[in-house]
N, C-alpha and C positions, 0 to 999 in steps of 0.2 A: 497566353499565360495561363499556367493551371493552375487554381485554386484550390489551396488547402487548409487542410482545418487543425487548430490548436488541437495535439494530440500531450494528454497527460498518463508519467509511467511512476509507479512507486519501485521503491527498491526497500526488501526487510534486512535490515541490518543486525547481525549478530550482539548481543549487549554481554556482558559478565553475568548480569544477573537480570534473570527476566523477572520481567515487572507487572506484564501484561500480556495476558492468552489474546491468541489473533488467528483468523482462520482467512485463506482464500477461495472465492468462488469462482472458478473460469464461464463464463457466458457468450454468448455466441457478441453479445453487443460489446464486450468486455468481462475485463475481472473485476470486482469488488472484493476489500479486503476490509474485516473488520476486525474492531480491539473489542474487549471484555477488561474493563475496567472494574472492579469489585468496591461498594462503596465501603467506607473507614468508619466504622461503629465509632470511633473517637470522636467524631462529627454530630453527635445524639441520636436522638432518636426518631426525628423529624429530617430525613436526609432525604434530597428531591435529586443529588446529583445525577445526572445520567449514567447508564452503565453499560450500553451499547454505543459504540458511533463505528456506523459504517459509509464508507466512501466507493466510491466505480474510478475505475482507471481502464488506458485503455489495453494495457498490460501492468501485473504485478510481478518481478521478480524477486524471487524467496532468497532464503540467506546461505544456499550452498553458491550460486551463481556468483564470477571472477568478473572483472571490472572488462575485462575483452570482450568477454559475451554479451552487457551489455551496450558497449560502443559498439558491436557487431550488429545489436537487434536496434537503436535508438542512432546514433551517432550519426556511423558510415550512412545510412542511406542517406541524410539529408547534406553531409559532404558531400557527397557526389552527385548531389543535383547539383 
């Protein structure tokens, strides 16, 4: 029996109106994909909100990618074991 390991993938999805700058980094261990969230002056002047969060995945797929390509890169191979 071969052992494997829980692989996680992000997908960026197209929105109407973006809300949030995000950038991909490809790395040999994976890609991390992080948001820039801008804090809301509305909130005072005292505003501790974070405004980075960045995450690692073990691939990120950007938002020109069709739903085939990723069944192609994620899906099929573990159908077919």
């Amino acid at each position: 029996m071969v052992k494997q390991t829980i692989q996680v993938f992000a997908r960026v999805k197209p929105t109407k109106k973006p809300t949030t700058v995000y950038s991909v980094d490809c790395e040999e261990q994976g890609d991390s994909l992080e948001f820039v969230v801008p804090r809301d002056l509305a909130d005072g002047f005292v505003n501790n909100k974070k405004e980075n969060y960045k995450f690692r995945f073990q691939k990120v797929f950007e938002r020109t990618i069709n739903q085939e390509e990723i069944f192609e890169a994620i899906a099929k191979p573990v159908a077919d074991k």
